[in-house]
DRENDO-1510 file (C-alpha; in Angstrom, 1 decimal, always signed):
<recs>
REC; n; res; u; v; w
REC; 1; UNK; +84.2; -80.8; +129.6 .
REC; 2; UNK; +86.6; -78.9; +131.4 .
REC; 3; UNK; +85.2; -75.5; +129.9 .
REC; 4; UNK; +81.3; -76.0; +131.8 .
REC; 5; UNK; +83.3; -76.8; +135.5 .
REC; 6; UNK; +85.3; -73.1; +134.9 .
REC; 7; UNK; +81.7; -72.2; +133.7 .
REC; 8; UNK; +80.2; -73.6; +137.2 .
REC; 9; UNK; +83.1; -72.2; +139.3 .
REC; 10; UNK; +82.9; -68.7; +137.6 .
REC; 11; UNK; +79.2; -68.3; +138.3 .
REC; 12; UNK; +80.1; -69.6; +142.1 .
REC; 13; UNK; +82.3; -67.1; +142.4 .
REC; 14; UNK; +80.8; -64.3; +140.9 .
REC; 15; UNK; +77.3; -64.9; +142.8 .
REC; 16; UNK; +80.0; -65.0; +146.0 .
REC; 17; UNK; +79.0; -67.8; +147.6 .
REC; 18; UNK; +81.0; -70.1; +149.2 .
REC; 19; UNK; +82.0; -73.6; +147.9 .
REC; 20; UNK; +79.8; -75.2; +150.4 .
REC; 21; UNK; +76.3; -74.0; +148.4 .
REC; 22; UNK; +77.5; -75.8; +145.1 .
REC; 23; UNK; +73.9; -76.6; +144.9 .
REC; 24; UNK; +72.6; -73.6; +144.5 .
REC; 25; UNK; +75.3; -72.6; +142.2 .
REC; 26; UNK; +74.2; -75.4; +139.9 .
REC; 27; UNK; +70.7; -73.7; +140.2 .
REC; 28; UNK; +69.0; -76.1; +142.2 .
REC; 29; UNK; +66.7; -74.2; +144.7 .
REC; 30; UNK; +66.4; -76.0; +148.3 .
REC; 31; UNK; +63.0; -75.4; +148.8 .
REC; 32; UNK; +61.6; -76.3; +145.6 .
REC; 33; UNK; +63.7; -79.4; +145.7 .
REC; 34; UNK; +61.8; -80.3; +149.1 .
REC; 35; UNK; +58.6; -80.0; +147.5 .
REC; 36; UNK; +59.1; -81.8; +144.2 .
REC; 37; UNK; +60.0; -84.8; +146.6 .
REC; 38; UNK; +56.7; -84.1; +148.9 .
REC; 39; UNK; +54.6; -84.0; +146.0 .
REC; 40; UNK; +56.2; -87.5; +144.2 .
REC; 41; UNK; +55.6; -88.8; +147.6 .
REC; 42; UNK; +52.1; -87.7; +147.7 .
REC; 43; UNK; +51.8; -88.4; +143.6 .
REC; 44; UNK; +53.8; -92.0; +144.3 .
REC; 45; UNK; +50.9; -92.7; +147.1 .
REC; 46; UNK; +48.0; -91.5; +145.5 .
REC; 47; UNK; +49.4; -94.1; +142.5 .
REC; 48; UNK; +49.6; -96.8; +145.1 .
REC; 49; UNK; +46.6; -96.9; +146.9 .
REC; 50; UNK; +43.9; -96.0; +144.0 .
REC; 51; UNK; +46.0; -96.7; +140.3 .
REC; 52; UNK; +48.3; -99.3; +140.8 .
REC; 53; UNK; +45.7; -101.9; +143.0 .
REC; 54; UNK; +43.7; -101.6; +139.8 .
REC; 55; UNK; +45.8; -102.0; +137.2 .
REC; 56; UNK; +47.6; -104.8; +139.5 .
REC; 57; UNK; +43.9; -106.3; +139.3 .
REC; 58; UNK; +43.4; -106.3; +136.1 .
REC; 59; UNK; +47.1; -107.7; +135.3 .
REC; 60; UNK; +46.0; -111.0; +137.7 .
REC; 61; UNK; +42.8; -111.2; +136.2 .
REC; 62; UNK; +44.5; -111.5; +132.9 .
REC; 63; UNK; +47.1; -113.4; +133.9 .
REC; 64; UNK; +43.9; -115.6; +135.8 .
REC; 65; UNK; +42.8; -115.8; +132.2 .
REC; 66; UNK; +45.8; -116.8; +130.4 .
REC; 67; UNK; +46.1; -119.6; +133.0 .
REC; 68; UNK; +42.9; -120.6; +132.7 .
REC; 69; UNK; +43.2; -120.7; +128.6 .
REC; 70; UNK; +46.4; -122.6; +129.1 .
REC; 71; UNK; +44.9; -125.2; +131.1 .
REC; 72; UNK; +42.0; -125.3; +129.0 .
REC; 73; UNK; +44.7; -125.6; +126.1 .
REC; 74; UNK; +46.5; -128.6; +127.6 .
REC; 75; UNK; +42.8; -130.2; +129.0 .
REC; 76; UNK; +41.9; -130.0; +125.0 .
REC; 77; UNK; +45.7; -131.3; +124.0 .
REC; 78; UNK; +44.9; -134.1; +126.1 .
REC; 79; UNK; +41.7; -134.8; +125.1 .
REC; 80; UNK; +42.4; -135.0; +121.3 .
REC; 81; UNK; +45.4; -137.2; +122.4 .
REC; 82; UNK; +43.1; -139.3; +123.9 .
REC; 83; UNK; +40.5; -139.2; +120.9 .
REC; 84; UNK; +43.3; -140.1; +118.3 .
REC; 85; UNK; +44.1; -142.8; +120.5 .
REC; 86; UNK; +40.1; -143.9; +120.5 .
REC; 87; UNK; +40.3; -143.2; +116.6 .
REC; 88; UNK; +43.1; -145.0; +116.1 .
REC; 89; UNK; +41.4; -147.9; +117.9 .
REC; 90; UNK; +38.5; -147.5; +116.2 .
REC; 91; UNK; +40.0; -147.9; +112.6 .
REC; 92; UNK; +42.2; -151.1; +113.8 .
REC; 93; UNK; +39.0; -152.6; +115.2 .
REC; 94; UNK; +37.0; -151.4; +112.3 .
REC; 95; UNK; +39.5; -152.9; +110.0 .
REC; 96; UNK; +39.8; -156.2; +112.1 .
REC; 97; UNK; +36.3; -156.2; +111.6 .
REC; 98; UNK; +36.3; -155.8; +107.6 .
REC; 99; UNK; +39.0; -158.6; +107.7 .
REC; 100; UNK; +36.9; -161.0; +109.4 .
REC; 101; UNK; +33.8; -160.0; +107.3 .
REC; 102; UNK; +36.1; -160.2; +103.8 .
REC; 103; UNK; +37.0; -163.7; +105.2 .
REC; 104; UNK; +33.3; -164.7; +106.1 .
REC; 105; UNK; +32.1; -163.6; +102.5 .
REC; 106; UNK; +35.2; -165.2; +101.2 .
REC; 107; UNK; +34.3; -168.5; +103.3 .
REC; 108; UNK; +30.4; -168.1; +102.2 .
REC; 109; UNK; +31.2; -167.9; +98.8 .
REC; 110; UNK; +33.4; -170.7; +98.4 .
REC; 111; UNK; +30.3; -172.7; +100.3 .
REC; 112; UNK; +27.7; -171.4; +97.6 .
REC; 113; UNK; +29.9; -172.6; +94.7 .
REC; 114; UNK; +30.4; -175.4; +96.5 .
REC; 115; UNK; +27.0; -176.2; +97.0 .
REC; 116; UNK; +25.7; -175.0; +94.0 .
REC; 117; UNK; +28.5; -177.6; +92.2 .
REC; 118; UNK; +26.6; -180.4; +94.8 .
REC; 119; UNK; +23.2; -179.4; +93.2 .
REC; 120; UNK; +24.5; -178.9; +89.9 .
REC; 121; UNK; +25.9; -182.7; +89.7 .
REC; 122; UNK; +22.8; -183.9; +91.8 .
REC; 123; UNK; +20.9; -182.4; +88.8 .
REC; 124; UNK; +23.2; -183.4; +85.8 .
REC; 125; UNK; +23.4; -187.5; +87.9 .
REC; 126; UNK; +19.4; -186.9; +88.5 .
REC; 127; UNK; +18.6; -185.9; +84.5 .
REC; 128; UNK; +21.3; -188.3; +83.4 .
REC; 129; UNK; +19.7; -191.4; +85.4 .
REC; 130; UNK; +16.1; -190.0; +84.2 .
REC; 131; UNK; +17.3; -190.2; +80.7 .
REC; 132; UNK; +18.7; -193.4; +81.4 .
REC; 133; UNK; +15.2; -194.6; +82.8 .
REC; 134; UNK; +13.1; -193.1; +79.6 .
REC; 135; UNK; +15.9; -194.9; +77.4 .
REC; 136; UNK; +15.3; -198.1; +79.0 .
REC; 137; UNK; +11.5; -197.5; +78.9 .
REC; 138; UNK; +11.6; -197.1; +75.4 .
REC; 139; UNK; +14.2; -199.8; +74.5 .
REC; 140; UNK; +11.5; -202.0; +76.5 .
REC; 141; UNK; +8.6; -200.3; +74.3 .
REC; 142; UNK; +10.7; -200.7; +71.4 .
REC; 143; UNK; +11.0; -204.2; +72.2 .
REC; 144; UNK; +7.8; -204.9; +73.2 .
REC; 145; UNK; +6.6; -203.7; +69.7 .
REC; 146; UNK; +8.8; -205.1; +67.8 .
REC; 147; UNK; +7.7; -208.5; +69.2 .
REC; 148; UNK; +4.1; -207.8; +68.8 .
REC; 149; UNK; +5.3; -207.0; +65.0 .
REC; 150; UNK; +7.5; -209.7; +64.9 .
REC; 151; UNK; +4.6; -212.1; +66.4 .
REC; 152; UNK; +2.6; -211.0; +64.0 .
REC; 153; UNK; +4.5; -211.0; +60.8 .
REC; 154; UNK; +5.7; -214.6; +62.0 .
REC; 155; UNK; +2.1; -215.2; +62.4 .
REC; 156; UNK; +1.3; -214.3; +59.1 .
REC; 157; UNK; +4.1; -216.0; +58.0 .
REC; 158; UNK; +3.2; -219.5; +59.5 .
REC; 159; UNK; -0.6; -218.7; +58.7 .
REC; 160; UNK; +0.3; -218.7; +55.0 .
REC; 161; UNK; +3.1; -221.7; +55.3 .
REC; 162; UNK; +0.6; -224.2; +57.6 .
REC; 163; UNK; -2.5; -222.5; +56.5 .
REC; 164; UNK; -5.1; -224.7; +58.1 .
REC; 165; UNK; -2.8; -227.4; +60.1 .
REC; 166; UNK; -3.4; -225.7; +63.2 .
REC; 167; UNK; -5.7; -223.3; +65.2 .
REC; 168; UNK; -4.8; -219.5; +66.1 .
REC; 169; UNK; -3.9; -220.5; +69.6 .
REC; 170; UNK; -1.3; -222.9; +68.6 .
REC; 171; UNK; -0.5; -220.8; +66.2 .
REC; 172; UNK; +0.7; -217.7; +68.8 .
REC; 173; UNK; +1.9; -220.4; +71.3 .
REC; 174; UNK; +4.6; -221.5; +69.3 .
REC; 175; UNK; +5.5; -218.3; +67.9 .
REC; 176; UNK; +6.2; -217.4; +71.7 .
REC; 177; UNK; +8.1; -220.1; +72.3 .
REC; 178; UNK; +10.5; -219.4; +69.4 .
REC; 179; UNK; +10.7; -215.6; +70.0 .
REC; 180; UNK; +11.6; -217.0; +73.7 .
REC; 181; UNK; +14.2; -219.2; +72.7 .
REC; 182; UNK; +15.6; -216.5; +69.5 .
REC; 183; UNK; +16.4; -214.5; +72.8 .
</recs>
């Protein structure tokens, strides 16, 4: 480091200028520096007034956009929030629903076996007391032929024991009365 200043002082020297015009022993020319700086002024205002409002333009209308999308973003977050919610509702009302309809069907059910037990013994009493009924209409039957048979093989009977004491009327007469009093 110490070698370039000798280097910067030597060429100072040798140039003979004084130590006052360091810069244009460094090689830095006045004038040329002076308009560099005029035309990054002129290049730095040209870049303000007709680049930079532009690109500035389109950096808010993206950053517009991006607001825009994250608002749109959060709307939608809020929105599905809100339609789980619904959702959510929806299922505990739809299966409050299926509970109550399990329970009706469970209730209905237990009324149809119920009622078809009712008809079932109302049926079973009904052809139990109809077969009753037949039974006793042919145990009367029964015993109304057998006493017709019995009347008449008693009437033979007597007909052949009395044969000729008494008439046919007298005959079934008393063969009534003693069926009447063998009951």
């Amino acid at each position: 480091m110490s070698n370039s200043f000798t280097q910067f002082a030597a060429v100072a020297k040798e140039s003979g200028a004084s130590e006052a015009d360091i810069l244009t022993s460094l090689g830095i020319d006045w004038t040329l520096l002076i308009m560099q700086l005029i035309a990054f002024l002129i290049l730095v205002w040209i870049l303000g007034k007709f680049v930079y409002p532009v690109f500035l333009r389109i950096i808010d209308e993206r950053q517009e956009k991006l607001d825009e999308a994250g608002r749109a973003a959060e709307q939608a977050q809020e929105k599905a929030e809100e339609a789980e919610e619904k959702i959510a509702d929806s299922l505990q009302q739809a299966r409050k629903e299926a509970a109550d309809i399990v329970a009706t069907a469970k209730a209905e059910a237990s009324q149809m076996v119920e009622k078809a037990e009712a008809q079932a013994k109302a049926r079973s009493e009904r052809i139990v007391a109809e077969a009753q009924e037949d039974i006793q209409k042919d145990v009367l039957a029964a015993r109304k032929a057998l006493e017709k048979d019995t009347i008449s093989l008693v009437k033979k009977a007597a007909g052949l024991a009395i044969s000729g004491v008494a008439d046919e009327k007298l005959d079934t007469a008393l063969i009534k009365k003693s069926v009447e009093g063998a009951k």
